[in-house]
C-alpha positions in Angstrom: -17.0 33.0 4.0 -14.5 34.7 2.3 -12.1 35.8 5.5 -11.4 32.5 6.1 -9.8 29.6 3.6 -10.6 26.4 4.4 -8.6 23.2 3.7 -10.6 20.2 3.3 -9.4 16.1 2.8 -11.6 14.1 2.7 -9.3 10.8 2.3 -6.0 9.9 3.0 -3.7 6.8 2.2 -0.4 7.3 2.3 3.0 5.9 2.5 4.7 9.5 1.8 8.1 11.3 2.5 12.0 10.2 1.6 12.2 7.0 3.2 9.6 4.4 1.5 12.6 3.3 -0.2 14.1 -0.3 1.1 17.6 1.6 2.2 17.9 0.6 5.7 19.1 3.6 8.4 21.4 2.7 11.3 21.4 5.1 14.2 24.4 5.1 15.9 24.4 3.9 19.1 21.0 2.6 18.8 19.5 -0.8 19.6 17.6 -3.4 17.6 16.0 -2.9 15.7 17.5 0.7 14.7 20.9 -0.5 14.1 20.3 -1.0 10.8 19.1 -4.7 11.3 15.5 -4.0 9.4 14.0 -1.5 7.9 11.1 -0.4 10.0 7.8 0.7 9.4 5.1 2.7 10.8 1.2 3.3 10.4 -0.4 6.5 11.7 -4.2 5.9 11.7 -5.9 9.5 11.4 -9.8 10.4 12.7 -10.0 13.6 11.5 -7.9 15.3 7.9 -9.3 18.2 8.6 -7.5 22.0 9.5 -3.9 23.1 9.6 -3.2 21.8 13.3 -3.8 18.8 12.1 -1.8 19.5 9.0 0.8 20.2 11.0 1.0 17.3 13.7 1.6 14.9 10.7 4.3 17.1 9.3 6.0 16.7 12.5 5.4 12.9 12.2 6.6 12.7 8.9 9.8 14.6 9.7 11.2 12.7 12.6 10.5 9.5 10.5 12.5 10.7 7.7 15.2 11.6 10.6 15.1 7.8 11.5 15.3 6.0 8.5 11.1 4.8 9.5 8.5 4.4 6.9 5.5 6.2 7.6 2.3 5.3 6.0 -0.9 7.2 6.8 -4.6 6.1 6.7 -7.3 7.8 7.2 -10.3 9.1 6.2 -12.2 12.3 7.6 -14.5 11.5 10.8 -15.1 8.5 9.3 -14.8 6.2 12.6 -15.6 2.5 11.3 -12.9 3.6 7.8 -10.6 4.4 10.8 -11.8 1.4 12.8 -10.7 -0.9 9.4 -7.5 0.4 8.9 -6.2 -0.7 12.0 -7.0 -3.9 10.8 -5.2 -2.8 7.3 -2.2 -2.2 9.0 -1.8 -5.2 10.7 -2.3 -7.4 7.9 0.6 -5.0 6.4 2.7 -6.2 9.7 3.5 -2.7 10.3 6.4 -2.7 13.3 4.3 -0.2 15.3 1.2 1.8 15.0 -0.1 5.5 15.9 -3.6 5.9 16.5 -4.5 9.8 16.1 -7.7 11.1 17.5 -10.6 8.3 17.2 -13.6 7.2 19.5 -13.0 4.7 22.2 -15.9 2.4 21.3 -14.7 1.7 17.8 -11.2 1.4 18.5 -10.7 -0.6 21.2 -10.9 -3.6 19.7 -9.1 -3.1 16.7 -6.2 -1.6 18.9 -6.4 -4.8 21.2 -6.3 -6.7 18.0 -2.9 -5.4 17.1 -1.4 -5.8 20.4 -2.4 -9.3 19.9 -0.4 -9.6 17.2 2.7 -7.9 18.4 2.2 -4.7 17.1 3.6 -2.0 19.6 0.9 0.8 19.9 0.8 4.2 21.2 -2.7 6.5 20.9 -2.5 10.1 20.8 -5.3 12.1 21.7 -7.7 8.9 22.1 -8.2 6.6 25.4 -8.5 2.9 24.3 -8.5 1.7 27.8 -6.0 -0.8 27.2 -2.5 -1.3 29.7 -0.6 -1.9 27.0 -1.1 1.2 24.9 0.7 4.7 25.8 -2.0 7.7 26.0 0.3 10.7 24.3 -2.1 13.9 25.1 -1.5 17.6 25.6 -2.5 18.5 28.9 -6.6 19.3 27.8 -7.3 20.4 31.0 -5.0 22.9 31.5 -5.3 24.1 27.7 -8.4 25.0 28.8 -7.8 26.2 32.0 -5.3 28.8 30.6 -7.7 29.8 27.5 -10.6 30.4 30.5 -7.9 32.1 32.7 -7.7 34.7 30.1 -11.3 35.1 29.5 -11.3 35.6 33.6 -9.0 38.3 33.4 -10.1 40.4 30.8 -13.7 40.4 31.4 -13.1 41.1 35.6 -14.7 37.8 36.4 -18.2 38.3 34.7 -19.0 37.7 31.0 -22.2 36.2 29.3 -20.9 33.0 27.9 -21.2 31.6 24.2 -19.5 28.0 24.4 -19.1 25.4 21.3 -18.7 21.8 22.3 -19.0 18.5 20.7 -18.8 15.4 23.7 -16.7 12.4 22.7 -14.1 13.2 22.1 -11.1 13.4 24.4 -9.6 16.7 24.0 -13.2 18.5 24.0 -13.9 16.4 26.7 -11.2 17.0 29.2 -11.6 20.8 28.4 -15.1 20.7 29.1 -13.8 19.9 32.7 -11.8 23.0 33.0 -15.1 24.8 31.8 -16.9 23.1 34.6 -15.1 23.7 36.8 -14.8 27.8 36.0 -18.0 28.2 36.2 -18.1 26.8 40.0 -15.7 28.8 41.0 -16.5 32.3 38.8 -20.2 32.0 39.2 -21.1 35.6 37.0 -19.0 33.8 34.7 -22.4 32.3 32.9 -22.5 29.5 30.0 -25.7 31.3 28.1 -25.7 29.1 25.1 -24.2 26.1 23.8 -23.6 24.8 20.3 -21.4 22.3 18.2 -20.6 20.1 15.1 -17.6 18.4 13.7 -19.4 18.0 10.8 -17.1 19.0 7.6 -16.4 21.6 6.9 -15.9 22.5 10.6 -15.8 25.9 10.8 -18.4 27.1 8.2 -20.2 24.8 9.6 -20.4 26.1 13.5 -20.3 29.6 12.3 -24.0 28.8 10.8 -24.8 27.5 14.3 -23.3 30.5 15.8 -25.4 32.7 13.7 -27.9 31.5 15.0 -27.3 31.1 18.5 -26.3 34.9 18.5 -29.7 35.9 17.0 -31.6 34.0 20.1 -28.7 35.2 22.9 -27.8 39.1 22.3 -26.8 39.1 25.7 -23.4 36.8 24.7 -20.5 39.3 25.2 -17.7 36.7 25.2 -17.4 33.0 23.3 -15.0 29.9 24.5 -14.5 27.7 21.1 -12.0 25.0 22.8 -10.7 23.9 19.2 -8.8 26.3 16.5 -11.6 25.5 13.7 -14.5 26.2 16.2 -12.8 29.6 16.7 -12.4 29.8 13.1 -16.0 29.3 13.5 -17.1 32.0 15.5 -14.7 34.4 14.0 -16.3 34.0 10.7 -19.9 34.3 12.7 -19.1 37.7 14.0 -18.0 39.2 11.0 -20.7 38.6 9.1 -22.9 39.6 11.6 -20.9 42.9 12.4 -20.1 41.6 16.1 -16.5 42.0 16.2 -16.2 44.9 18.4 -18.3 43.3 21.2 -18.0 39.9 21.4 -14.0 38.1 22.4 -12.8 34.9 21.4 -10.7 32.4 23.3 -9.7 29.2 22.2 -6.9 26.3 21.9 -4.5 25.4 19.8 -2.3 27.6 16.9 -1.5 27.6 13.6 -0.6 30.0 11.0 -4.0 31.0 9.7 -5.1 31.5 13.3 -2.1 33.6 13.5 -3.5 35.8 11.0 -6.7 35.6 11.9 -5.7 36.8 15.8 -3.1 39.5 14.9 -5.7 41.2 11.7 -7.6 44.6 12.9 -10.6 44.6 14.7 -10.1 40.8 15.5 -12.1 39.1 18.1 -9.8 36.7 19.0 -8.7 37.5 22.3 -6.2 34.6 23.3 -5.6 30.8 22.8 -3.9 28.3 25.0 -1.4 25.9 22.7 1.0 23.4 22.1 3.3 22.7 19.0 1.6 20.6 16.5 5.1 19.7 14.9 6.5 19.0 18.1 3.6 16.3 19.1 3.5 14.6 15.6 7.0 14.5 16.3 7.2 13.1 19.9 5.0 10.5 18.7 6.9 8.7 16.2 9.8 8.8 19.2 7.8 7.5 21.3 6.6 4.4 19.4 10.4 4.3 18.4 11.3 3.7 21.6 8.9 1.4 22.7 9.4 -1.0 19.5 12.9 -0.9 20.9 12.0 -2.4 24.3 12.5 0.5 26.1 10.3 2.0 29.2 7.7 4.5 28.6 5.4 6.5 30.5 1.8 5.0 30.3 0.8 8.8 30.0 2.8 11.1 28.3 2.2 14.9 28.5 2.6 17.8 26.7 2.7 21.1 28.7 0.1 23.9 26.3 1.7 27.6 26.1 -1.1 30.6 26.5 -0.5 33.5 23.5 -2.6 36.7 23.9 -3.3 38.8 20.8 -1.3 41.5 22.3 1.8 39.3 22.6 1.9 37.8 19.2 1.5 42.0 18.2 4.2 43.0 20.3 6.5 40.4 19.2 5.7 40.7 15.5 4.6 37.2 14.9 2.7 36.6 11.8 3.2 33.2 10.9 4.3 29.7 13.2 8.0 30.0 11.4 8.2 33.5 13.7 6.1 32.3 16.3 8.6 29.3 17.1 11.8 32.4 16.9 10.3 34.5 19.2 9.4 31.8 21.6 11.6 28.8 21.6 10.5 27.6 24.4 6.9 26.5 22.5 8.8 24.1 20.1 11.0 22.7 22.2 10.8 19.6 24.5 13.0 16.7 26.1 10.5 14.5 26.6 10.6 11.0 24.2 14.3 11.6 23.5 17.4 9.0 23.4 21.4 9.6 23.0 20.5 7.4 19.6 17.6 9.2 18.5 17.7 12.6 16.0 15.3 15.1 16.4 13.7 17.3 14.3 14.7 21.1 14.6 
């Protein structure tokens, strides 16, 4: 357990950064109600605390609010779905001026979500399908995040490789890459799902490496593993090493963050690729995007992020060692035009 530190929170409830304050912010050039008319104020309602992704995504959030003059509380409490279910309802009875589902389960939040577009609240999910019209679906393009992460796999293993696979159904992201998975293993059929395993229960990557473990012990014949989710590969990482399997199983994966950075780049590493987007960047498009929808303006129902696919050889090459470098030496990763206004500041 020691390779790997692991950040745990367990519950959040928040109203953090510069702007909790009353001061009201006018953006120039902006409509109502950014023209300094009211002081708005935003609720992001968090599934899962846990990992630096995560982390991350609500530093994003918490930046471009600050940018804008918005209040941003958070509430949440770690894959605790009826808490998150219940703070929906906490923020309307706040009369929040818009609200940010992150992550969630359908069947408990669709009601609470319909609930606060009855009220007026504008609402935009990320990461979670409520099936309702009037709520935006913000989501990095799952399928092809897996796609790209499977592509890899494809390549490097000549189109035949004894597959170790975590998954946990349910869950949107998981789900949607569990399609690109699928639909691999039609097309590449000596690329062979041996063994399946998967938790999100905390902490999530000790706890799959103990189901990895033992997966391994019952599967020798596993030469490559696809852990869809940064803490699953966290996961498996930490399951080789201890059971000296570094050197002949790869990893592939999604999403990026500074300790899978290190993790990736470190000698003898398993961890052959992951398929990414900016964490900052979405936390960030999503407080834009709420922005301008509380302003009345038009909105894609579906709004997409396009994932970026780093190799361990190109973060090596380029030197990257952290996300600071990793966003220098490709630009292109943290940048985007999408959810963007003449009135509206974003984040650098």
């Amino acid at each position: 357990m020691k390779h790997l530190i692991i950040i745990i929170f367990s519950v959040l409830l928040i109203g953090c950064g510069k702007n909790n304050t009353n001061d009201v912010t006018k953006l120039e050039g902006a409509p109502a109600p950014f023209d300094g008319s009211k002081k708005l104020h935003f609720a992001v309602i968090r599934q899962a605390l846990e990992g630096e992704f995560l982390q991350m995504w609500q530093d994003g959030a918490q930046k471009q609010a600050d940018l804008m003059g918005i209040k941003l509380t958070v509430l949440g409490k770690n894959m605790d779905n009826q808490a998150q279910a219940d703070f929906v309802y906490q923020a309307i009875n706040m009369k929040v001026d818009g609200i940010i589902l992150d992550h969630g389960l359908p069947e408990t939040l669709q009601k609470p979500a319909a609930d606060a577009v009855a009220a007026g609240i504008p609402v935009v999910a990320f990461e979670v399908d409520v099936n309702n019209p009037e709520i935006n679906q913000i989501t990095q393009d799952n399928y092809a995040l897996g796609k790209a992460s499977l592509e890899a796999m494809i390549k490097d293993y000549n189109e035949m490789a004894n597959i170790g696979y975590i998954y946990f159904a349910g869950q949107l992201p998981l789900d949607k890459r569990d399609e690109a998975f699928t639909d691999l293993k039609k097309r590449f059929p000596n690329m062979k799902e041996v063994a399946r395993s998967g938790t999100l229960e905390s902490p999530f990557a000790v706890k799959n490496a103990e189901q990895v473990k033992a997966v391994l012990k019952t599967h020798p014949q596993i030469n490559a593993y696809f852990a869809p989710f940064d803490e699953f590969a966290k996961g498996v990482v930490l399951a080789l090493e201890e059971e000296g399997l570094t050197d002949k199983i790869k990893v592939y994966s999604v999403d990026i963050t500074t300790q899978d950075i290190e993790l990736m780049i470190k000698d003898g590493s398993p961890w052959a690729a992951t398929a990414a987007t900016s964490p900052r960047l979405i936390g960030a498009l999503s407080v834009r995007a709420l922005a301008l929808k509380v302003a009345g303006e038009p909105i894609p129902h579906e709004i997409f992020i396009t994932p970026t696919l780093f190799t361990q050889d190109m973060l090596r090459k380029a030197g990257v060692k952290n996300m600071e470098e990793l966003e220098i030496k490709f630009p292109e990763f943290n940048k985007t035009t999408n959810m963007t206004a003449s009135w509206i500041p974003m984040i650098k």
